[in-house]
N, CA and C atoms of all chains as a GROMACS GRO file, in nm:
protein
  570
    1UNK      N    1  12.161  14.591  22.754
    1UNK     CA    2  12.139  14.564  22.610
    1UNK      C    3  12.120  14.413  22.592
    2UNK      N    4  12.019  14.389  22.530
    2UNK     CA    5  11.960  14.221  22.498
    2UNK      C    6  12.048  14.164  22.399
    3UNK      N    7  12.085  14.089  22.384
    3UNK     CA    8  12.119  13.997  22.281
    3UNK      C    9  12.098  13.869  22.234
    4UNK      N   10  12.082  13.871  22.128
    4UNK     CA   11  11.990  13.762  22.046
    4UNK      C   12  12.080  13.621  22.011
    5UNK      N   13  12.213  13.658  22.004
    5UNK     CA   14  12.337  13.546  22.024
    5UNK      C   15  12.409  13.563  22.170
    6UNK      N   16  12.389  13.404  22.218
    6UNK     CA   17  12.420  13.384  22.368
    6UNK      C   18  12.619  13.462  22.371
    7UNK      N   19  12.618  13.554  22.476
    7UNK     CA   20  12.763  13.611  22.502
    7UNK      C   21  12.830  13.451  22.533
    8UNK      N   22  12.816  13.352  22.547
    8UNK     CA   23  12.938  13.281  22.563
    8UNK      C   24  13.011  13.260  22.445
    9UNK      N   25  12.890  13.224  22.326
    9UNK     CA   26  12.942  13.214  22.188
    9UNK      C   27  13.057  13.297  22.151
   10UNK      N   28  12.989  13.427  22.149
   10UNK     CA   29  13.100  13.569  22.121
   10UNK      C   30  13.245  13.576  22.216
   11UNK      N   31  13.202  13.509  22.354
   11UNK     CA   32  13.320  13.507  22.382
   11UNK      C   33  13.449  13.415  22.332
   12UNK      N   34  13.387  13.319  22.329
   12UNK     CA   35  13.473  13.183  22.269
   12UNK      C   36  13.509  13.227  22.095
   13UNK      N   37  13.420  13.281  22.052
   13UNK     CA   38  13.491  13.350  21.905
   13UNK      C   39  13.558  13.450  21.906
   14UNK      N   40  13.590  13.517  22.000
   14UNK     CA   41  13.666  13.609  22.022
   14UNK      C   42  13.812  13.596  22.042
   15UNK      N   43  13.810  13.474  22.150
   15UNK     CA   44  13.919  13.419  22.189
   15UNK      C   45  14.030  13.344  22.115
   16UNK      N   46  13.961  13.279  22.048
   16UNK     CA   47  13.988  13.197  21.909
   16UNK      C   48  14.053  13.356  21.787
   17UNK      N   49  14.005  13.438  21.796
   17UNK     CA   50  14.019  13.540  21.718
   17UNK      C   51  14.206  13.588  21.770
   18UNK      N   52  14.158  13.626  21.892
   18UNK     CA   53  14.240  13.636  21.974
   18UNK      C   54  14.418  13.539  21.997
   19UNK      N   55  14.329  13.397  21.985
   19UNK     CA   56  14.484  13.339  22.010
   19UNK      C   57  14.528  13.343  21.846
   20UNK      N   58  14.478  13.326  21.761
   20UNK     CA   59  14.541  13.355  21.630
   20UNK      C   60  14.615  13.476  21.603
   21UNK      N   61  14.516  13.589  21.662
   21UNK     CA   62  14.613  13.735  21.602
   21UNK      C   63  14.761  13.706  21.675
   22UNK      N   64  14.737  13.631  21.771
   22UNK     CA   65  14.925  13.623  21.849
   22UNK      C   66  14.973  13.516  21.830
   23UNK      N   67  14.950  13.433  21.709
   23UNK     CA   68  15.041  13.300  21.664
   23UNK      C   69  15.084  13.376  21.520
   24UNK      N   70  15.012  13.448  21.446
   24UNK     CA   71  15.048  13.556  21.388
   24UNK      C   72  15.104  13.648  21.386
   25UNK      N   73  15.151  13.716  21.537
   25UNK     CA   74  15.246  13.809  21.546
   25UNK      C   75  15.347  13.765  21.561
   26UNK      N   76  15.367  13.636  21.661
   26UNK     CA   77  15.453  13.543  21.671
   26UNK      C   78  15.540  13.491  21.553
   27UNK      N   79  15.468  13.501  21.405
   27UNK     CA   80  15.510  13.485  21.279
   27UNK      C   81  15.624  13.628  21.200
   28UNK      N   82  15.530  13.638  21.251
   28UNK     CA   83  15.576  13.858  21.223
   28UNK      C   84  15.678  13.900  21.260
   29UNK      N   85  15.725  13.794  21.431
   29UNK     CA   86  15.850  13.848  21.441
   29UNK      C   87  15.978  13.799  21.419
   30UNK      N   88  15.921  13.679  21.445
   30UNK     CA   89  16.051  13.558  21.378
   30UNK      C   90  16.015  13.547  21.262
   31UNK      N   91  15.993  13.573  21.147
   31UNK     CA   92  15.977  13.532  21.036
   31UNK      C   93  16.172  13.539  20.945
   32UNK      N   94  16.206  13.415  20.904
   32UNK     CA   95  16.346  13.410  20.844
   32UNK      C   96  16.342  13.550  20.768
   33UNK      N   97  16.270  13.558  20.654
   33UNK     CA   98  16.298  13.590  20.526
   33UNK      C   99  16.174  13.688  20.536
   34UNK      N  100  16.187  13.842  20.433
   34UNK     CA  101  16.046  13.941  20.520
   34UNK      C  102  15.943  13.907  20.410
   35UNK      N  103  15.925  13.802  20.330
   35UNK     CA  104  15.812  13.717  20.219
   35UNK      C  105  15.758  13.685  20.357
   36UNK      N  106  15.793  13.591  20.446
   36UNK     CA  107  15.724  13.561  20.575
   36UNK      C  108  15.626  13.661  20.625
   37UNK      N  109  15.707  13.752  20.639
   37UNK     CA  110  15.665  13.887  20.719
   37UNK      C  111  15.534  13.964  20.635
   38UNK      N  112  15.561  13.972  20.507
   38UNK     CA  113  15.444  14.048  20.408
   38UNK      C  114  15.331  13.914  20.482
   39UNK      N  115  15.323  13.765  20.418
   39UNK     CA  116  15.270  13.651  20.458
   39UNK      C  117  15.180  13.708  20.605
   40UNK      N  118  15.251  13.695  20.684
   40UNK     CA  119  15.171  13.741  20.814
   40UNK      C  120  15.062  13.852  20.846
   41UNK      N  121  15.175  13.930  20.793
   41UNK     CA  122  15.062  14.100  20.768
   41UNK      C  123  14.919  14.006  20.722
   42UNK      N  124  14.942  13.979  20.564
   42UNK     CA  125  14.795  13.938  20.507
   42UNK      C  126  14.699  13.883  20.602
   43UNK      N  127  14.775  13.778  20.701
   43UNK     CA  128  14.665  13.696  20.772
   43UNK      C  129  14.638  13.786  20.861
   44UNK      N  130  14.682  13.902  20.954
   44UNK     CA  131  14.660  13.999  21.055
   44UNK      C  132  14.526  14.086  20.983
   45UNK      N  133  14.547  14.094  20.900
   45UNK     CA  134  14.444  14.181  20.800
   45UNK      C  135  14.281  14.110  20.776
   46UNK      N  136  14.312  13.990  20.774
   46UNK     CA  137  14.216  13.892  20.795
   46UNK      C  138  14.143  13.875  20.932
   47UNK      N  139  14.229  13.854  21.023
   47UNK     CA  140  14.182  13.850  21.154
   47UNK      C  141  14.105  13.986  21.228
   48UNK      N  142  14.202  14.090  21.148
   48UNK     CA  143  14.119  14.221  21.215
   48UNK      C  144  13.970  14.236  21.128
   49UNK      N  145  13.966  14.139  21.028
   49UNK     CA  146  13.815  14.215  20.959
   49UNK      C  147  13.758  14.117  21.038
   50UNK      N  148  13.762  13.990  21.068
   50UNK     CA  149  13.696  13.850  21.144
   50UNK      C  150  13.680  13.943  21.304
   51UNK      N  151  13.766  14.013  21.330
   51UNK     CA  152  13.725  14.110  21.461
   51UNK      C  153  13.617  14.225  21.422
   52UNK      N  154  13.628  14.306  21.407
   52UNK     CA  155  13.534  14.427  21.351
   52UNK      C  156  13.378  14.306  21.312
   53UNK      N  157  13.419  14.210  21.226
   53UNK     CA  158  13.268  14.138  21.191
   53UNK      C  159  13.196  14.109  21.322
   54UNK      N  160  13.259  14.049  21.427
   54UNK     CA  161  13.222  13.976  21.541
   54UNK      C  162  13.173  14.087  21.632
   55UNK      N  163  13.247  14.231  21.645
   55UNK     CA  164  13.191  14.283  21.705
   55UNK      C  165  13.130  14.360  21.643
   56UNK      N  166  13.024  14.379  21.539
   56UNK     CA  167  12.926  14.403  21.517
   56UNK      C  168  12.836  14.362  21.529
   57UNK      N  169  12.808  14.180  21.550
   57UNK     CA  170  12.718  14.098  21.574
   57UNK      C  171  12.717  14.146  21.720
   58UNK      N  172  12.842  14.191  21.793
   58UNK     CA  173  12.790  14.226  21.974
   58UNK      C  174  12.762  14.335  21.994
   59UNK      N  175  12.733  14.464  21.897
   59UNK     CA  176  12.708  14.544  21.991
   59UNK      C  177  12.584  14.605  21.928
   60UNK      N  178  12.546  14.462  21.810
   60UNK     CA  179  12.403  14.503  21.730
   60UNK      C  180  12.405  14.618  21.636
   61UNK      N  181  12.534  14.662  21.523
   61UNK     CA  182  12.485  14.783  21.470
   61UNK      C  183  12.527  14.731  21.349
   62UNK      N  184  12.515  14.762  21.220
   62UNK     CA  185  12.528  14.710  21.106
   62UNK      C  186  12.603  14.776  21.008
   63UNK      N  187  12.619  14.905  21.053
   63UNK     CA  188  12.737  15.024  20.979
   63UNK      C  189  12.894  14.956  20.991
   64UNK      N  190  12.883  14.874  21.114
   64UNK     CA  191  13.062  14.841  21.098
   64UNK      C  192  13.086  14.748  21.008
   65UNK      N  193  12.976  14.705  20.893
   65UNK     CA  194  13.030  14.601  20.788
   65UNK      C  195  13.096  14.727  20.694
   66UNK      N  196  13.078  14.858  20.674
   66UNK     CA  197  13.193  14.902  20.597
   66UNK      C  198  13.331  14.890  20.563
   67UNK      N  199  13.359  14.855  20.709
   67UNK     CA  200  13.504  14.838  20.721
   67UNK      C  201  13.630  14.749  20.635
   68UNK      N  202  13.520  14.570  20.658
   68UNK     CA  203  13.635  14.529  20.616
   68UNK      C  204  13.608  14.538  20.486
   69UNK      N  205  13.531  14.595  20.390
   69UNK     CA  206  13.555  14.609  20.229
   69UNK      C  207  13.678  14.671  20.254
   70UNK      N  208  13.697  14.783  20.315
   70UNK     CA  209  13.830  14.901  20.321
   70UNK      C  210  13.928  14.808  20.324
   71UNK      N  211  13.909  14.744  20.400
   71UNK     CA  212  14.057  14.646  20.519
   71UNK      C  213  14.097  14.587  20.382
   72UNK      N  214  13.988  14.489  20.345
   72UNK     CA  215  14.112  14.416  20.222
   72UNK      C  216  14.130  14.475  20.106
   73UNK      N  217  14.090  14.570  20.036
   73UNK     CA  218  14.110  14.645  19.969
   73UNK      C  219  14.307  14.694  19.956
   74UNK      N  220  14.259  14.803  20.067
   74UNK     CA  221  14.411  14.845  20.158
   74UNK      C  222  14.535  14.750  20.179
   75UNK      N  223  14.481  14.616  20.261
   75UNK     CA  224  14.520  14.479  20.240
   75UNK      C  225  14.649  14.464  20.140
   76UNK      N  226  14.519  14.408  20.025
   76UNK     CA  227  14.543  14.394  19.878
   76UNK      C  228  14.686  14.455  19.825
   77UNK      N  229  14.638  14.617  19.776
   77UNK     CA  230  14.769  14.721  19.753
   77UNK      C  231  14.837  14.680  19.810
   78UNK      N  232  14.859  14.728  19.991
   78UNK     CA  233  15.008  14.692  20.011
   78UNK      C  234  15.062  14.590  20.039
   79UNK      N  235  15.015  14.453  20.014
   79UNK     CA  236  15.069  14.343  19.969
   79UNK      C  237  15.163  14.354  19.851
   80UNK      N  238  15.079  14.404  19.735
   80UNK     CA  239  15.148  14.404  19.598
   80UNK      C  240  15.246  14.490  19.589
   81UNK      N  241  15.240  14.572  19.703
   81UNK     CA  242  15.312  14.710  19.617
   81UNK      C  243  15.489  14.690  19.680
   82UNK      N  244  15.446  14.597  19.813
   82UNK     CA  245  15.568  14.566  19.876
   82UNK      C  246  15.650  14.416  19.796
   83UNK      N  247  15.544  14.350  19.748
   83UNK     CA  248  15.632  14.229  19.692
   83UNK      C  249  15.690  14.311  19.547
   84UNK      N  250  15.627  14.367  19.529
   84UNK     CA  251  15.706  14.406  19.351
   84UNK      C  252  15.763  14.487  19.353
   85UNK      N  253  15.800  14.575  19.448
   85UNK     CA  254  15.898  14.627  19.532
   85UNK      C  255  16.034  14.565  19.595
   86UNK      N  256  16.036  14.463  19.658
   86UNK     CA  257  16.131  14.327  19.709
   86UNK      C  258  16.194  14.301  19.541
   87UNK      N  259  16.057  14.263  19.432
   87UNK     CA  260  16.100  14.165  19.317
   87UNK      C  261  16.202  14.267  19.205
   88UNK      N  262  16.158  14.418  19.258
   88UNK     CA  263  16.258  14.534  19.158
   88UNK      C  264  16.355  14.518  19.197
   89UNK      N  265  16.354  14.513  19.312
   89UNK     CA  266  16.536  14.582  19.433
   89UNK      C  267  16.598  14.450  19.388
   90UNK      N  268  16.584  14.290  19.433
   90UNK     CA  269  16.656  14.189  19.392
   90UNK      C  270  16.710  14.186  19.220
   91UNK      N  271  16.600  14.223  19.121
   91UNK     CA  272  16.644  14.209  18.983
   91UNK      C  273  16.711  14.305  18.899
   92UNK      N  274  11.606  12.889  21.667
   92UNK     CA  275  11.714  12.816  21.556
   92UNK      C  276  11.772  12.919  21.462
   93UNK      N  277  11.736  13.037  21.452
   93UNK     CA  278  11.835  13.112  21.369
   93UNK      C  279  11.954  13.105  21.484
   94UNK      N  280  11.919  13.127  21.633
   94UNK     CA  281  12.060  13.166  21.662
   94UNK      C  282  12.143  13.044  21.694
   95UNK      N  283  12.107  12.915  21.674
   95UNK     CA  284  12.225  12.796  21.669
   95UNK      C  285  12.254  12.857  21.540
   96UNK      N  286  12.174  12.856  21.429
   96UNK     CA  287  12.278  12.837  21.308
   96UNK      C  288  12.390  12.997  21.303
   97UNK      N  289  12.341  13.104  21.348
   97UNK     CA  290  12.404  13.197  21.368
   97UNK      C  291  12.556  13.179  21.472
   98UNK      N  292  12.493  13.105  21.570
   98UNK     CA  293  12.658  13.100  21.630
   98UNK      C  294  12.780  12.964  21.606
   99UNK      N  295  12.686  12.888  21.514
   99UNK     CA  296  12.761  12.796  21.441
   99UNK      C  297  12.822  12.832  21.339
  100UNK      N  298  12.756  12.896  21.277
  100UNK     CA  299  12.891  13.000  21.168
  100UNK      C  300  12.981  13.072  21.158
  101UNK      N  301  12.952  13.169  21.268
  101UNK     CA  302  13.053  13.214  21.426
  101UNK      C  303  13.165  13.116  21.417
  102UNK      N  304  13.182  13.052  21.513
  102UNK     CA  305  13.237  12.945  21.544
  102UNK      C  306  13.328  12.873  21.487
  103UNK      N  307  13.288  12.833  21.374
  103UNK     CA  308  13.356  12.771  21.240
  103UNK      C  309  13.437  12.837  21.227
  104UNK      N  310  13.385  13.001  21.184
  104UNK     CA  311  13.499  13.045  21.059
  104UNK      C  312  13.593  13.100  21.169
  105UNK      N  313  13.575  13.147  21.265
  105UNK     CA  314  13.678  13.157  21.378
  105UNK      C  315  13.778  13.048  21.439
  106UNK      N  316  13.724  12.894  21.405
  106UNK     CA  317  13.811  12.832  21.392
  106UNK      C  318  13.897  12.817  21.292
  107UNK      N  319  13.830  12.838  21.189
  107UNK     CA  320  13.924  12.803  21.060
  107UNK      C  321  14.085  12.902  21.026
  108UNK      N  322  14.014  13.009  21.111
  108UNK     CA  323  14.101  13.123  21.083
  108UNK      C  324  14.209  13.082  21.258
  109UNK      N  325  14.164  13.012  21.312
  109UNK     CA  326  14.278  12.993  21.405
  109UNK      C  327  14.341  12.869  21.352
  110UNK      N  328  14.319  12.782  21.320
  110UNK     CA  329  14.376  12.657  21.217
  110UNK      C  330  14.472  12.721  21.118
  111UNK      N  331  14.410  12.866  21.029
  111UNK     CA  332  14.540  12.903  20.977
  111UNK      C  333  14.658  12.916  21.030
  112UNK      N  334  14.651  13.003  21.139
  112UNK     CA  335  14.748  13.059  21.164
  112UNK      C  336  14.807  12.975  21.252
  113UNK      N  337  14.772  12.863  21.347
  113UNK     CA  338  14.868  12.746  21.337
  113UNK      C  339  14.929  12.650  21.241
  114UNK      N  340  14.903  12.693  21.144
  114UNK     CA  341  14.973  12.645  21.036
  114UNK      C  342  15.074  12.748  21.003
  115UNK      N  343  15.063  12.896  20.969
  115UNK     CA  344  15.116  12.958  20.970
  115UNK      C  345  15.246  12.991  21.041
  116UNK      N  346  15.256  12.950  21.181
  116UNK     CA  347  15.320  12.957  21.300
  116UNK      C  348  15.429  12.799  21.253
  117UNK      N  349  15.342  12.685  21.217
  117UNK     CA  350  15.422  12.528  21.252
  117UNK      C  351  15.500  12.484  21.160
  118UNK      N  352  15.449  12.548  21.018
  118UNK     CA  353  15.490  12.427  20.884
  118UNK      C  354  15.627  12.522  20.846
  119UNK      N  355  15.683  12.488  20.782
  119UNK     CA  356  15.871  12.511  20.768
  119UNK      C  357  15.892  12.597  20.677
  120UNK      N  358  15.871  12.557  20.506
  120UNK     CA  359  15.843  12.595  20.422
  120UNK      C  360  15.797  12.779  20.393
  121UNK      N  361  15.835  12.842  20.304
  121UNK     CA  362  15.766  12.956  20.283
  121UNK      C  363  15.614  12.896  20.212
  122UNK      N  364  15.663  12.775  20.125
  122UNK     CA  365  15.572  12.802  20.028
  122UNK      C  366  15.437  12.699  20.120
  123UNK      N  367  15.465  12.642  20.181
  123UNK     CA  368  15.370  12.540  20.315
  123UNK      C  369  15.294  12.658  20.347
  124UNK      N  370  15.370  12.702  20.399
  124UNK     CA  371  15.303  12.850  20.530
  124UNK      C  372  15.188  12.927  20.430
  125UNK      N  373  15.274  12.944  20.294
  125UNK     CA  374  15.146  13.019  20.230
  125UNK      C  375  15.018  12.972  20.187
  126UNK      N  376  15.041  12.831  20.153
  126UNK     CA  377  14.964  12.696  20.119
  126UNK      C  378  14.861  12.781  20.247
  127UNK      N  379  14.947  12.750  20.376
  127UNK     CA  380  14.786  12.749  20.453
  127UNK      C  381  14.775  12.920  20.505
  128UNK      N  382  14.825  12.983  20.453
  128UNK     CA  383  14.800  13.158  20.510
  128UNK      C  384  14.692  13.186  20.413
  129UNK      N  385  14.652  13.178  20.304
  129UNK     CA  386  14.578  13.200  20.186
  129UNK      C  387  14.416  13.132  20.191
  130UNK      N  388  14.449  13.000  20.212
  130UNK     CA  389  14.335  12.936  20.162
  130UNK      C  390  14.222  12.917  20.282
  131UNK      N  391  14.316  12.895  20.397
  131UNK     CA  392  14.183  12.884  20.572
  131UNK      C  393  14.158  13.031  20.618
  132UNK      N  394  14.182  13.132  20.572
  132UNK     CA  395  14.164  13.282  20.634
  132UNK      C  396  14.074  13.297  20.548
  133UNK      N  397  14.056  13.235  20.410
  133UNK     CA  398  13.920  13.312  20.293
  133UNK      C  399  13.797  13.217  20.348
  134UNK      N  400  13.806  13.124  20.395
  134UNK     CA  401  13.712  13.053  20.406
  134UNK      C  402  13.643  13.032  20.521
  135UNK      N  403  13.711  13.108  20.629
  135UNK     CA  404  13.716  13.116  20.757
  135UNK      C  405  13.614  13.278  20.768
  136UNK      N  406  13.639  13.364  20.678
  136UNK     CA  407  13.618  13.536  20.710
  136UNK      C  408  13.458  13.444  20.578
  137UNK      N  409  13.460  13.420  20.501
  137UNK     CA  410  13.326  13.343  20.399
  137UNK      C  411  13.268  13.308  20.524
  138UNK      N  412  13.317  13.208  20.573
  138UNK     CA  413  13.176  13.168  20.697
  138UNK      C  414  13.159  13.282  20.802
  139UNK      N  415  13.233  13.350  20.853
  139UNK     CA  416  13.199  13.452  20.936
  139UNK      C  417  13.093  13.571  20.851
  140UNK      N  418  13.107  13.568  20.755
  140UNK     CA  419  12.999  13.680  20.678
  140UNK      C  420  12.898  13.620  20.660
  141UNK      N  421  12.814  13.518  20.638
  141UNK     CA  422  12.744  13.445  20.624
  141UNK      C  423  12.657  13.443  20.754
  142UNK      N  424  12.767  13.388  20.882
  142UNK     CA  425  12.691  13.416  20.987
  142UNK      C  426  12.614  13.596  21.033
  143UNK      N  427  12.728  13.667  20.994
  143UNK     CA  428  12.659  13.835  21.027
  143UNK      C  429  12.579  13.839  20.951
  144UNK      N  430  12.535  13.820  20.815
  144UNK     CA  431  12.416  13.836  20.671
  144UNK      C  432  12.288  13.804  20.745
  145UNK      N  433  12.317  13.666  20.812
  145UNK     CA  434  12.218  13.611  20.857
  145UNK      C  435  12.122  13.692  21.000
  146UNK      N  436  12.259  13.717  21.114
  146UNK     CA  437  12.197  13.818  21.220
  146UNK      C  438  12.132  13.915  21.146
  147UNK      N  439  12.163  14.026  21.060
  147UNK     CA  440  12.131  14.106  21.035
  147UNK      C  441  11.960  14.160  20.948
  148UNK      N  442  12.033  14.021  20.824
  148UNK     CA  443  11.889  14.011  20.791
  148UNK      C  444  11.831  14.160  20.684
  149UNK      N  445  11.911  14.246  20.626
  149UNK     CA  446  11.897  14.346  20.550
  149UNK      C  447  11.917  14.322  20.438
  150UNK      N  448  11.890  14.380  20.316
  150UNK     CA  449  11.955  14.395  20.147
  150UNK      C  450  12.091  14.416  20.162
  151UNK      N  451  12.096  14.518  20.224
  151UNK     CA  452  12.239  14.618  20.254
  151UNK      C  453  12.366  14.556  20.289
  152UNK      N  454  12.322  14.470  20.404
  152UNK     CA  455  12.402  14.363  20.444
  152UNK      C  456  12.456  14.284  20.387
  153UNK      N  457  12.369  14.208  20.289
  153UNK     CA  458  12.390  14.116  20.177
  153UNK      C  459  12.484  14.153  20.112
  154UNK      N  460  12.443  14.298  20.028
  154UNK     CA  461  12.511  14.289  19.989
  154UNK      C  462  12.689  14.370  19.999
  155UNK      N  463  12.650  14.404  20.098
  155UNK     CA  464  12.798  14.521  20.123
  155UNK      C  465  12.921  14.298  20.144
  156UNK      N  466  12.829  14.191  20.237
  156UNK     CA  467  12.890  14.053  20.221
  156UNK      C  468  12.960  14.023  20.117
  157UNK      N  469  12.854  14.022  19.982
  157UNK     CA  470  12.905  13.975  19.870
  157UNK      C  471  13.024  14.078  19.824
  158UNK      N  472  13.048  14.219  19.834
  158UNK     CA  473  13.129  14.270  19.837
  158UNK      C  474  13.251  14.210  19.887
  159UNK      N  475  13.255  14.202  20.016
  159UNK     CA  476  13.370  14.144  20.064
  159UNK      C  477  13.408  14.012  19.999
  160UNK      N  478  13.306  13.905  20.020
  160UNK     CA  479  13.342  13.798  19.966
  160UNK      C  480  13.418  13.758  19.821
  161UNK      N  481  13.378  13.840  19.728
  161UNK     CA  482  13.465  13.893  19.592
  161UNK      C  483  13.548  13.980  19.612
  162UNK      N  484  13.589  14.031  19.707
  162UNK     CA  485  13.738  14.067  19.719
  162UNK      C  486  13.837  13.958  19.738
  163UNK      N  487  13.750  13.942  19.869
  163UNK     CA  488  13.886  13.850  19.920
  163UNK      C  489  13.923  13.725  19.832
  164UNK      N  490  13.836  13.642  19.802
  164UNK     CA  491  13.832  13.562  19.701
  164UNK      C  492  13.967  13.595  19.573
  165UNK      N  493  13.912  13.732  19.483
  165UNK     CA  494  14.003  13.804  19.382
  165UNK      C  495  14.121  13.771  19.445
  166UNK      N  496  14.153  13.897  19.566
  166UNK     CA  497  14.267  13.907  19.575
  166UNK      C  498  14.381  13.824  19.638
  167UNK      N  499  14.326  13.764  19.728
  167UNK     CA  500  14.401  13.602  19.823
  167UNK      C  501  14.509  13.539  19.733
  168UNK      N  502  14.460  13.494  19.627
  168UNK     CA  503  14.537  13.414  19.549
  168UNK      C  504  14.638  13.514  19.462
  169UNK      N  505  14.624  13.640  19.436
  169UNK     CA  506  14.719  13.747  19.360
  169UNK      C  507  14.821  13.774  19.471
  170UNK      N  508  14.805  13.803  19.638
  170UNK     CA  509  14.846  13.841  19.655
  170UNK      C  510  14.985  13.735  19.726
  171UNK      N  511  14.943  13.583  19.741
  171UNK     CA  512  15.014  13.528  19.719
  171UNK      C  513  15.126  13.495  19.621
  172UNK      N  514  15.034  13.503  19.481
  172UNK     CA  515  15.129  13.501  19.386
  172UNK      C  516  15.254  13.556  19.404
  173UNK      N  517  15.210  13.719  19.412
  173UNK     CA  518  15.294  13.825  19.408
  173UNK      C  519  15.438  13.792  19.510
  174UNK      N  520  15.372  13.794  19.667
  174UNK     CA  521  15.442  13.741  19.744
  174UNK      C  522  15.596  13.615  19.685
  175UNK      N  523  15.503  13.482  19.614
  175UNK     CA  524  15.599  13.370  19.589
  175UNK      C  525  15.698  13.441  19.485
  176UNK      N  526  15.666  13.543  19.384
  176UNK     CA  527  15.718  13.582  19.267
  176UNK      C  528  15.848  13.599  19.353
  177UNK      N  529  15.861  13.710  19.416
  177UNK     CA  530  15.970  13.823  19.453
  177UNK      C  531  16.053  13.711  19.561
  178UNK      N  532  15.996  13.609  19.633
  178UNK     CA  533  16.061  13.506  19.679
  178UNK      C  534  16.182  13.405  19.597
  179UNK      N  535  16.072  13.416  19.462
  179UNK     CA  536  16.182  13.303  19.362
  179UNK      C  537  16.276  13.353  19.323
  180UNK      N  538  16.236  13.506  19.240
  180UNK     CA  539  16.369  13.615  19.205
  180UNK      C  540  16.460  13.584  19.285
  181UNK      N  541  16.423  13.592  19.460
  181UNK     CA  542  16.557  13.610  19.538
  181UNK      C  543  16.650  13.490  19.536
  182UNK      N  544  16.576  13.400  19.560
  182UNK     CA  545  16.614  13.260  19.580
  182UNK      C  546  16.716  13.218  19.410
  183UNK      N  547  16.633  13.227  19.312
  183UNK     CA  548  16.722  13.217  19.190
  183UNK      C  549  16.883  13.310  19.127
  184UNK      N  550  16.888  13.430  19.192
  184UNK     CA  551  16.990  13.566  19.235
  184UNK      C  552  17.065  13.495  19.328
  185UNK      N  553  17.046  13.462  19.453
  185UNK     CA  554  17.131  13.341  19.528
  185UNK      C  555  17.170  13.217  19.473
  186UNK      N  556  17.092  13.166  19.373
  186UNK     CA  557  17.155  13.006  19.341
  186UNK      C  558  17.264  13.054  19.250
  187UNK      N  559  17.222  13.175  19.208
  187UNK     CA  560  17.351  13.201  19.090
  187UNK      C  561  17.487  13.226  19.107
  188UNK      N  562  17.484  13.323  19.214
  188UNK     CA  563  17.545  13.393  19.276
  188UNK      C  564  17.649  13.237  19.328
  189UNK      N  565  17.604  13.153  19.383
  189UNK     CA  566  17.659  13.051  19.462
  189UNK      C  567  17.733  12.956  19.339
  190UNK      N  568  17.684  12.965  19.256
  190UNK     CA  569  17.733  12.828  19.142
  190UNK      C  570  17.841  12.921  19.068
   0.00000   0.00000   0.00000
């Protein structure tokens, strides 16, 4: 299969993709307080649509931009639904 | 030259989004960490769509982009909010509690 963007590029954006999702989990698990923890999720949610984008540019098909509309969408909700959730139980 | 500018956009927003999350990982603060969890992941996944719009080169593409891009945009900053809200509750329930 040909490709029109040189594979080193994709690899090096990958990687980069890569060492973030695990300075991010790294957050996820030590996080003090679980505001941290919601915090992290969001950016994991980010990184997996920045994945799915990248590998659509590699394997040339254009259907996998559906996804991350879903991702932050999904995202979104259970962000909110868990902080105002935290903000009921404390008040 | 589409594909320099294609893997320069690449590139970027994949850095930007690793810049978050060393921030994410370094700065002390809840409210630091969110400072940079929020604002380098929207701008980071913006340049990464920009670069795919461009490979692709369709209507469809475009616009399913701009889709995303007005999400994330919308919701980034709500869902921080939300986040700091239920943080302060706790934090203010503790100062009370203590005095």
């Amino acid at each position: 299969m040909e490709h029109s963007i040189s594979i080193v590029v994709l690899i090096i954006t990958f990687s980069f993709l890569l060492a973030s999702l695990v300075l991010a989990f790294i957050r996820l698990l030590r996080g003090p307080s679980i505001n941290d923890r919601i915090a992290a999720m969001d950016v994991i949610a980010v990184v997996i649509m920045a994945f799915v984008l990248v590998y659509s540019v590699l394997i040339n098909e254009a259907i996998y931009l559906d996804l991350p509309v879903i991702i932050s969408l999904i995202s979104f909700i259970g962000t909110v639904a868990v902080s105002t959730y935290l903000k009921h139980r404390n008040g | 030259m589409d594909k320099i500018i294609i893997s320069a956009f690449l590139l970027a927003g994949s850095f930007f989004i690793l810049i978050a999350t060393i921030g994410l990982v370094r700065l002390k603060d809840l409210y630091s960490r969110l400072h940079a969890a929020t604002k380098a992941p929207s701008f980071g996944i913006f340049l990464i769509l920009i670069g795919v719009s461009v490979y692709f080169n369709t209507p469809m593409v475009y616009i399913k982009s701009l889709f995303v891009v007005v999400f994330i945009y919308l919701t980034a900053p709500l869902s921080a909010h939300a986040i700091i809200k239920s943080f302060q509750e706790k934090d203010k329930d503790e100062n009370e509690k203590e005095s």
